[in-house]
mmCIF file of the N, C-alpha and C atoms, coordinates in Angstrom:
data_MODEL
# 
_entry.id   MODEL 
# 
loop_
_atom_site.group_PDB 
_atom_site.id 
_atom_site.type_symbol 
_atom_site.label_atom_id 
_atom_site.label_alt_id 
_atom_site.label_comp_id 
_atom_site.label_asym_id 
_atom_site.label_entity_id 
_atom_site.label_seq_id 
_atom_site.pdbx_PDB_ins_code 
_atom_site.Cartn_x 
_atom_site.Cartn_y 
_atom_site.Cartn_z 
_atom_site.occupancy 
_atom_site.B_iso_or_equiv 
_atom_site.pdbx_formal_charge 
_atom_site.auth_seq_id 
_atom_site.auth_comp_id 
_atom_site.auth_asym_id 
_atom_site.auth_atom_id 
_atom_site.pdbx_PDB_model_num 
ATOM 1   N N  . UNK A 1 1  ? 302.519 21.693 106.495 1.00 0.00 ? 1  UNK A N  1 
ATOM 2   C CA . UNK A 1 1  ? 302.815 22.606 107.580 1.00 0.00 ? 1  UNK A CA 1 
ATOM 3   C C  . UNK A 1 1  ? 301.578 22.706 108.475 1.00 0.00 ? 1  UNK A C  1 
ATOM 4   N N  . UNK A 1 2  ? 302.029 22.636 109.961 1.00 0.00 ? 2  UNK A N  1 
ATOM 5   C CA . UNK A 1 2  ? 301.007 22.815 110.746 1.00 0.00 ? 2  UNK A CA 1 
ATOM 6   C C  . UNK A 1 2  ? 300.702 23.668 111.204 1.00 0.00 ? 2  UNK A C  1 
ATOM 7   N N  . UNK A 1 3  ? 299.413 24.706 111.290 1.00 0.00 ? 3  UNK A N  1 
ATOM 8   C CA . UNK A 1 3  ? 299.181 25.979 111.906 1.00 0.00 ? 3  UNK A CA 1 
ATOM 9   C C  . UNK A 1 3  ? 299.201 26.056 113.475 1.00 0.00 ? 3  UNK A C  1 
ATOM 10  N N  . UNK A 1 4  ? 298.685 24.942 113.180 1.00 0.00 ? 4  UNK A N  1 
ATOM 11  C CA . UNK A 1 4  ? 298.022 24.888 115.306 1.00 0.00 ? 4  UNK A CA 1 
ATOM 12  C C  . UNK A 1 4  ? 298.864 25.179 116.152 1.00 0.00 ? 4  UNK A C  1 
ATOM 13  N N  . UNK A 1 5  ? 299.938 25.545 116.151 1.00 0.00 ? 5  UNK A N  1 
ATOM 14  C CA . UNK A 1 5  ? 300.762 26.092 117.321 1.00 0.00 ? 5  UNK A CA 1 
ATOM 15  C C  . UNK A 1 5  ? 301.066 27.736 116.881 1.00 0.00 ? 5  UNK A C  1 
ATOM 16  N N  . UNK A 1 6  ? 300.355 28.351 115.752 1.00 0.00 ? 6  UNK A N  1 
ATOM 17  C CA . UNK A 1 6  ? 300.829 29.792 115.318 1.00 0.00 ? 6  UNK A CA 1 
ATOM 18  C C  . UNK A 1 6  ? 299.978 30.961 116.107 1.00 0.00 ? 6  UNK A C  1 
ATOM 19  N N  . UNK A 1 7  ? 299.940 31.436 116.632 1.00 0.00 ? 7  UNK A N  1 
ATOM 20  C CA . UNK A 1 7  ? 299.355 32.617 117.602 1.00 0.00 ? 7  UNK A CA 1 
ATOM 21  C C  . UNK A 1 7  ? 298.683 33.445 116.098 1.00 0.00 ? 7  UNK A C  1 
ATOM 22  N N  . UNK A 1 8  ? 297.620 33.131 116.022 1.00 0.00 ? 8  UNK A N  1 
ATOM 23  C CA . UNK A 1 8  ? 297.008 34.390 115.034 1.00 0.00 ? 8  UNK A CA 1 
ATOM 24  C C  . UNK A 1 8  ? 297.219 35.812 114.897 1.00 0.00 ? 8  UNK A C  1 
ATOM 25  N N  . UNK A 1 9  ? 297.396 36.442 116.236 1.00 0.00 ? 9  UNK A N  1 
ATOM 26  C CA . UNK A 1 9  ? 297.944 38.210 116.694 1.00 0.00 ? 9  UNK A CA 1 
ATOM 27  C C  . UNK A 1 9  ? 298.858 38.064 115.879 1.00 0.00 ? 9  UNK A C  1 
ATOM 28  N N  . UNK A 1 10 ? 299.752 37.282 115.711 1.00 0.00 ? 10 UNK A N  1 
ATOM 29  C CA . UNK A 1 10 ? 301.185 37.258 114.685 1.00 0.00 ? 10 UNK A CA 1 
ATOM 30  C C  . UNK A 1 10 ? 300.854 37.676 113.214 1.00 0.00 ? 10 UNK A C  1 
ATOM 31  N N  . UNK A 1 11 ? 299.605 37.230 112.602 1.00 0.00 ? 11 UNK A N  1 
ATOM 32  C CA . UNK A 1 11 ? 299.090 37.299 111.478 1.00 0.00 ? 11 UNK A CA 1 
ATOM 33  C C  . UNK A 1 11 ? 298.855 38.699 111.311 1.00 0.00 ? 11 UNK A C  1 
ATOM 34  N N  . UNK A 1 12 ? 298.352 39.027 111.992 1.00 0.00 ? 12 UNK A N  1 
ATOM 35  C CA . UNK A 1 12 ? 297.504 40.326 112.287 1.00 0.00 ? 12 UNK A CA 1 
ATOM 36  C C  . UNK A 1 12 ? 298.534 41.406 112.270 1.00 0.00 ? 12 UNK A C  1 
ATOM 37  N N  . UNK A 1 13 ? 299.547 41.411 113.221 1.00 0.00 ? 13 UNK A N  1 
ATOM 38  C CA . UNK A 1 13 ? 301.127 42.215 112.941 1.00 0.00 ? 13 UNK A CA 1 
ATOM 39  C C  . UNK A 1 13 ? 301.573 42.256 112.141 1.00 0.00 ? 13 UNK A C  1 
ATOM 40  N N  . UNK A 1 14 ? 301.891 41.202 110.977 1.00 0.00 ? 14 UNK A N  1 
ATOM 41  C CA . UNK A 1 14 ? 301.946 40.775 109.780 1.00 0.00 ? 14 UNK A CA 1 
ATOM 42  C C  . UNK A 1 14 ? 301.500 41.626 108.535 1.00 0.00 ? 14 UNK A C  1 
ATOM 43  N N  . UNK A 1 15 ? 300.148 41.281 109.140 1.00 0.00 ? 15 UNK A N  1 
ATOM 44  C CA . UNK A 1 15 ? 299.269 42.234 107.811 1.00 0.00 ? 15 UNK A CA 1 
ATOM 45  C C  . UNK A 1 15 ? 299.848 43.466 107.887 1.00 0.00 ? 15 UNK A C  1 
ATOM 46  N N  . UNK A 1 16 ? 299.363 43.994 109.260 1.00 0.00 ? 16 UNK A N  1 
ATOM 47  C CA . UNK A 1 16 ? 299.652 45.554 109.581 1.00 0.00 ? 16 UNK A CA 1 
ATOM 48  C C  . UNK A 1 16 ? 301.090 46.125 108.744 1.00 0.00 ? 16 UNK A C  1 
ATOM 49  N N  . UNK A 1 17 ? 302.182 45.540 108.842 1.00 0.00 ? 17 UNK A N  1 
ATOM 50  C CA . UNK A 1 17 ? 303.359 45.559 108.588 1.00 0.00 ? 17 UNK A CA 1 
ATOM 51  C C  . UNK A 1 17 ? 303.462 45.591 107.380 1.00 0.00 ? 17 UNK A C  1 
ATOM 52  N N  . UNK A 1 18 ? 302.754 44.804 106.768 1.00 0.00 ? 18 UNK A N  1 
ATOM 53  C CA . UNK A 1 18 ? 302.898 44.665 105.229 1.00 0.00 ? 18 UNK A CA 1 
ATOM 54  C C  . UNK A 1 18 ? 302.039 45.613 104.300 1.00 0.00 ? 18 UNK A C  1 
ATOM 55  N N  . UNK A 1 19 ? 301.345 46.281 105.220 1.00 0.00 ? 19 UNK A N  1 
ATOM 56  C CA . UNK A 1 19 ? 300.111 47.261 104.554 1.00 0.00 ? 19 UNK A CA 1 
ATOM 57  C C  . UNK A 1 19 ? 300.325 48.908 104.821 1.00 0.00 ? 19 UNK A C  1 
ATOM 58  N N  . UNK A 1 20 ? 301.026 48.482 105.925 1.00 0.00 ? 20 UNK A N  1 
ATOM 59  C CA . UNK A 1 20 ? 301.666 49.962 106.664 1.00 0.00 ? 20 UNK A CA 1 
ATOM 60  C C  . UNK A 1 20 ? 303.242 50.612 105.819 1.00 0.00 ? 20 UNK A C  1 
ATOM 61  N N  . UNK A 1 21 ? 303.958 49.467 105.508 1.00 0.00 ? 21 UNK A N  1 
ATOM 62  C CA . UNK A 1 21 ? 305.639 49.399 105.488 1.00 0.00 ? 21 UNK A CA 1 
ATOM 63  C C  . UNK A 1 21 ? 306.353 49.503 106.404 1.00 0.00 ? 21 UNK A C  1 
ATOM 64  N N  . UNK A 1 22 ? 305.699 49.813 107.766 1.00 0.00 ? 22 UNK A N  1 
ATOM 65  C CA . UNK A 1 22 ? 306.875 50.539 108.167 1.00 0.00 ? 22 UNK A CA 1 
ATOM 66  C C  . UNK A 1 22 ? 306.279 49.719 109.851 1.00 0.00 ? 22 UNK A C  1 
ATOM 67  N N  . UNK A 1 23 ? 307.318 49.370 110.805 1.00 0.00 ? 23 UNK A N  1 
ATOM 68  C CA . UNK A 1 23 ? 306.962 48.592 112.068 1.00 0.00 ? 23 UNK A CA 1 
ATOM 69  C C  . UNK A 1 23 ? 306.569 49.811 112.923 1.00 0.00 ? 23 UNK A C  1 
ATOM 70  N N  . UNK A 1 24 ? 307.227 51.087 112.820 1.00 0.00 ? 24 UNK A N  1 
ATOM 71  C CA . UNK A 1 24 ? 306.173 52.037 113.981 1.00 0.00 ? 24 UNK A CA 1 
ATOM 72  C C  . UNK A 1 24 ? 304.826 51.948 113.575 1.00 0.00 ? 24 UNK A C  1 
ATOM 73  N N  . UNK A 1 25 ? 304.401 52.248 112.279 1.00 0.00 ? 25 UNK A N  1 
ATOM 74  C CA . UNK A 1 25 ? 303.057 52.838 112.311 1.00 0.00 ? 25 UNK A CA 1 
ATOM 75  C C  . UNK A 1 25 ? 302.341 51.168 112.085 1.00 0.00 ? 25 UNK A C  1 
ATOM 76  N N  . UNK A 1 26 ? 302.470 50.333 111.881 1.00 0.00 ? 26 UNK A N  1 
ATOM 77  C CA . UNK A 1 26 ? 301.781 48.997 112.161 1.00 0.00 ? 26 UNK A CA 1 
ATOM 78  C C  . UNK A 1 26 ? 301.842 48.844 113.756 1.00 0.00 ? 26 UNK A C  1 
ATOM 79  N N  . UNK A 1 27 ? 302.769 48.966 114.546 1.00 0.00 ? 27 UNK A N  1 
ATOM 80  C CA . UNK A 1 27 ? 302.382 49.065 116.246 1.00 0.00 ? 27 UNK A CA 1 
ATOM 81  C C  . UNK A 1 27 ? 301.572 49.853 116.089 1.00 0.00 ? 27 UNK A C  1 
ATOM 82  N N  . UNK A 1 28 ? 301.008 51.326 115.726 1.00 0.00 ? 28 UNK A N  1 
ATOM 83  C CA . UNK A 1 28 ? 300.173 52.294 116.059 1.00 0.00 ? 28 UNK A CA 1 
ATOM 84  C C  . UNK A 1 28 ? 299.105 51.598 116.061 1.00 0.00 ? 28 UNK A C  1 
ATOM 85  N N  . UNK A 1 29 ? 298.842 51.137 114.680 1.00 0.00 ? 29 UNK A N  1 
ATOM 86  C CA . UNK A 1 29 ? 297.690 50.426 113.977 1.00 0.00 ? 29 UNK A CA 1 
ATOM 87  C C  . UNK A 1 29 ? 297.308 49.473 115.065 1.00 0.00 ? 29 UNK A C  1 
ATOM 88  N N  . UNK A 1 30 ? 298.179 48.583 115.311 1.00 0.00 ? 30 UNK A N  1 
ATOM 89  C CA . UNK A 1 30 ? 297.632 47.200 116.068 1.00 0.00 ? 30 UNK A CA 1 
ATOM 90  C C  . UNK A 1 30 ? 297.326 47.635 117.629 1.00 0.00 ? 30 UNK A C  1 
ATOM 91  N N  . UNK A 1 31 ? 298.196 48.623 117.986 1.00 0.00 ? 31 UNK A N  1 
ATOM 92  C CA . UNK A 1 31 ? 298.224 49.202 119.508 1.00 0.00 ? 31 UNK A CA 1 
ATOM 93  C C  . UNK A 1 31 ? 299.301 48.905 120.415 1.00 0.00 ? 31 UNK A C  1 
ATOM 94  N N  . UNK A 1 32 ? 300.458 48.159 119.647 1.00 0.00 ? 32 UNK A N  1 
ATOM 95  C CA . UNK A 1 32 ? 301.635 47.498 120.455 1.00 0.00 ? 32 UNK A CA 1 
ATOM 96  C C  . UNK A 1 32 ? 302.671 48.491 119.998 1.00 0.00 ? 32 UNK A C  1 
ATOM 97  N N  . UNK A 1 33 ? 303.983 48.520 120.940 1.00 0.00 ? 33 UNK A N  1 
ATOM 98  C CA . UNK A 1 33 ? 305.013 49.232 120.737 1.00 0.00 ? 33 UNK A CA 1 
ATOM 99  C C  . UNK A 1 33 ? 305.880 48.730 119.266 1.00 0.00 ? 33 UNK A C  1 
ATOM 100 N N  . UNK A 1 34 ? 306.672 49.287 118.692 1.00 0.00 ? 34 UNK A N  1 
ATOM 101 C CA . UNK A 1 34 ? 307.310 48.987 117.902 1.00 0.00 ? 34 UNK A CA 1 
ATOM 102 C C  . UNK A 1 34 ? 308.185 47.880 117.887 1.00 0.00 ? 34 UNK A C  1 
ATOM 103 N N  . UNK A 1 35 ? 308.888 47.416 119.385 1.00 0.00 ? 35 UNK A N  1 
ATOM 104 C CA . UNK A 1 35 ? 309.812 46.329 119.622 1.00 0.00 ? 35 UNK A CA 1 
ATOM 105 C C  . UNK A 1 35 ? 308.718 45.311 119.959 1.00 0.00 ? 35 UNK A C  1 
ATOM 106 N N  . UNK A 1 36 ? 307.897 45.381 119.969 1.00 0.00 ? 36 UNK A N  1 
ATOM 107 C CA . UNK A 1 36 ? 306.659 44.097 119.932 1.00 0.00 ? 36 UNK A CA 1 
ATOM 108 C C  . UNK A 1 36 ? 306.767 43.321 118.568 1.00 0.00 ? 36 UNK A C  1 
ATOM 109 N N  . UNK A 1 37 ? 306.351 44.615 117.849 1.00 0.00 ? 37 UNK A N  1 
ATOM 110 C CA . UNK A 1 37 ? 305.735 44.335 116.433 1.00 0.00 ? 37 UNK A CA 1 
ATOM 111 C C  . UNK A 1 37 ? 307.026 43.796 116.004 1.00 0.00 ? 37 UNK A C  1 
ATOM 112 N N  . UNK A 1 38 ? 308.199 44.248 116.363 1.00 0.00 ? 38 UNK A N  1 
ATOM 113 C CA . UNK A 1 38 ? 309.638 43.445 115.830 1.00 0.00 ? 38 UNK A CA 1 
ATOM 114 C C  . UNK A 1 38 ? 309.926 42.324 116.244 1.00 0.00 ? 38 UNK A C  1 
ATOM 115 N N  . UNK A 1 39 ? 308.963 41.696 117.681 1.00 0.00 ? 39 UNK A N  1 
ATOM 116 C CA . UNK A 1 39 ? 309.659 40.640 118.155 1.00 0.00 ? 39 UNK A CA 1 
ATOM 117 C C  . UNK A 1 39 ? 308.470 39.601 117.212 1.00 0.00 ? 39 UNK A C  1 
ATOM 118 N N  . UNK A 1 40 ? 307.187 39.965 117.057 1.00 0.00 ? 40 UNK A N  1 
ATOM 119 C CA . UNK A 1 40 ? 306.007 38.958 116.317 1.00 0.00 ? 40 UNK A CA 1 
ATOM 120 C C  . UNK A 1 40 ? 307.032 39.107 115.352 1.00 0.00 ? 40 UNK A C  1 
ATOM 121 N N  . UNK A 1 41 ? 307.400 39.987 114.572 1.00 0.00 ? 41 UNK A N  1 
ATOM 122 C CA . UNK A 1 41 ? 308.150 39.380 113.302 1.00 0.00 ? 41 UNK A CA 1 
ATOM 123 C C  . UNK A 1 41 ? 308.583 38.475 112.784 1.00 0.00 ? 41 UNK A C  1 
ATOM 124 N N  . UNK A 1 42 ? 310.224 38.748 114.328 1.00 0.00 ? 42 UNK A N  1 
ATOM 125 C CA . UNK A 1 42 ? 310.789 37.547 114.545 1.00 0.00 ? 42 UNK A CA 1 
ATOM 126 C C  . UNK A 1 42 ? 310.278 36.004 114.772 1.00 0.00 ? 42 UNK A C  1 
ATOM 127 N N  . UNK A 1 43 ? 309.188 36.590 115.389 1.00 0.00 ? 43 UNK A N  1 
ATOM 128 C CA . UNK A 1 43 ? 308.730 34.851 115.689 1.00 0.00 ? 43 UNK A CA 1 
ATOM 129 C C  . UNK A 1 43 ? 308.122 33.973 114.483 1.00 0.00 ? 43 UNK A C  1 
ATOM 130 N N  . UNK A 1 44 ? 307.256 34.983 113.658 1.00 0.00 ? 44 UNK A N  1 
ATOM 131 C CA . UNK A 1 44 ? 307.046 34.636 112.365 1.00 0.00 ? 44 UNK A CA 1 
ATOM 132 C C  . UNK A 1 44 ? 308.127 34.367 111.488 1.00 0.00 ? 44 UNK A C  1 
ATOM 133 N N  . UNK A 1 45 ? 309.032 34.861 111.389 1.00 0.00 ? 45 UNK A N  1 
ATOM 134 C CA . UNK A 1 45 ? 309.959 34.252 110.465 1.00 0.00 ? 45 UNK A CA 1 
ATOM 135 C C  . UNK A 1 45 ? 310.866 33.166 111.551 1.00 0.00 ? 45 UNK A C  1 
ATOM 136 N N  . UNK A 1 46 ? 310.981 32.906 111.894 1.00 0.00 ? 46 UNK A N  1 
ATOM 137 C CA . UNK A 1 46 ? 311.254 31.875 112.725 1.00 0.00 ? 46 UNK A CA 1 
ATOM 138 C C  . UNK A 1 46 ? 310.243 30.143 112.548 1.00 0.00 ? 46 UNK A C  1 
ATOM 139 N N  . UNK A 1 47 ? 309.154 30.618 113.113 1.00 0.00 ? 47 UNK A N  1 
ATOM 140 C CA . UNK A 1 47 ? 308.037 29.753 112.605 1.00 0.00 ? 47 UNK A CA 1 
ATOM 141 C C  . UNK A 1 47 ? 308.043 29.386 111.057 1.00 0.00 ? 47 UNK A C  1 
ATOM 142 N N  . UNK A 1 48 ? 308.029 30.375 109.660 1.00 0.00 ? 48 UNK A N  1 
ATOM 143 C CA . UNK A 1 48 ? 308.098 29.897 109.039 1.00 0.00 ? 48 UNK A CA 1 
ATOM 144 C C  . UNK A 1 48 ? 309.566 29.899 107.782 1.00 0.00 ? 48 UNK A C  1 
ATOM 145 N N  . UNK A 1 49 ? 310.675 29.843 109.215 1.00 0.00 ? 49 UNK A N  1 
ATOM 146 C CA . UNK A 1 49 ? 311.799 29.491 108.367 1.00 0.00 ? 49 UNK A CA 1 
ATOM 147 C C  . UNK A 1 49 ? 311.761 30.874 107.018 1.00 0.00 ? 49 UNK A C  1 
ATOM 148 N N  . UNK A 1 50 ? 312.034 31.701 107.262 1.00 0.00 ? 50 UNK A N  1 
ATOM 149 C CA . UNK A 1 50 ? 311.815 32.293 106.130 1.00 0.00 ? 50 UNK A CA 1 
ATOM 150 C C  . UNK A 1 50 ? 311.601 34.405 107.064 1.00 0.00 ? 50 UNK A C  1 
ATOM 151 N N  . UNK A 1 51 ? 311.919 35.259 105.876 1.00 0.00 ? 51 UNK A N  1 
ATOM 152 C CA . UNK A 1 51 ? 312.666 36.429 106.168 1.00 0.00 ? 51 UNK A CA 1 
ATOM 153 C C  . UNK A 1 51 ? 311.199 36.972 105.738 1.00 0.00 ? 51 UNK A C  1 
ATOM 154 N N  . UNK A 1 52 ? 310.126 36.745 105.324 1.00 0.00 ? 52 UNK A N  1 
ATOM 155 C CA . UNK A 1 52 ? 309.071 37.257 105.008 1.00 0.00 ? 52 UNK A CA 1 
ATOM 156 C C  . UNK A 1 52 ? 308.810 38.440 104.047 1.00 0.00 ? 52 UNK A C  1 
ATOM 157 N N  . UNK A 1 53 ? 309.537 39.835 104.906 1.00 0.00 ? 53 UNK A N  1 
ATOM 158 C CA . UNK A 1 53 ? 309.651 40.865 103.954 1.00 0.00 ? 53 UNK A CA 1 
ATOM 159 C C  . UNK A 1 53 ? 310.983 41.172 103.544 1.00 0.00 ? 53 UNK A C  1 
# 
């Protein structure tokens, strides 16, 4: 698998999300709205084929 086309901020939403539980308070955390943090989601599970949480 190749990284080089993955936007790192995605990672970072990621973490937040996974450390937070919850997509409002990971937007708080990161500083993006909640339908942000839902759309990096999407793009992450998209990218890696896969539902993540």
């Amino acid at each position: 698998m190749k990284l080089n086309n993955l936007d790192l901020n995605l990672l970072v939403v990621f973490n937040a999300i996974y450390t937070e539980g919850s997509l409002t308070k990971a937007g708080e955390i990161v500083g993006i709205t909640q339908p942000a943090v839902s759309s990096a989601l999407s793009k992450l599970r998209e990218y890696f084929d896969d539902q993540l949480l």
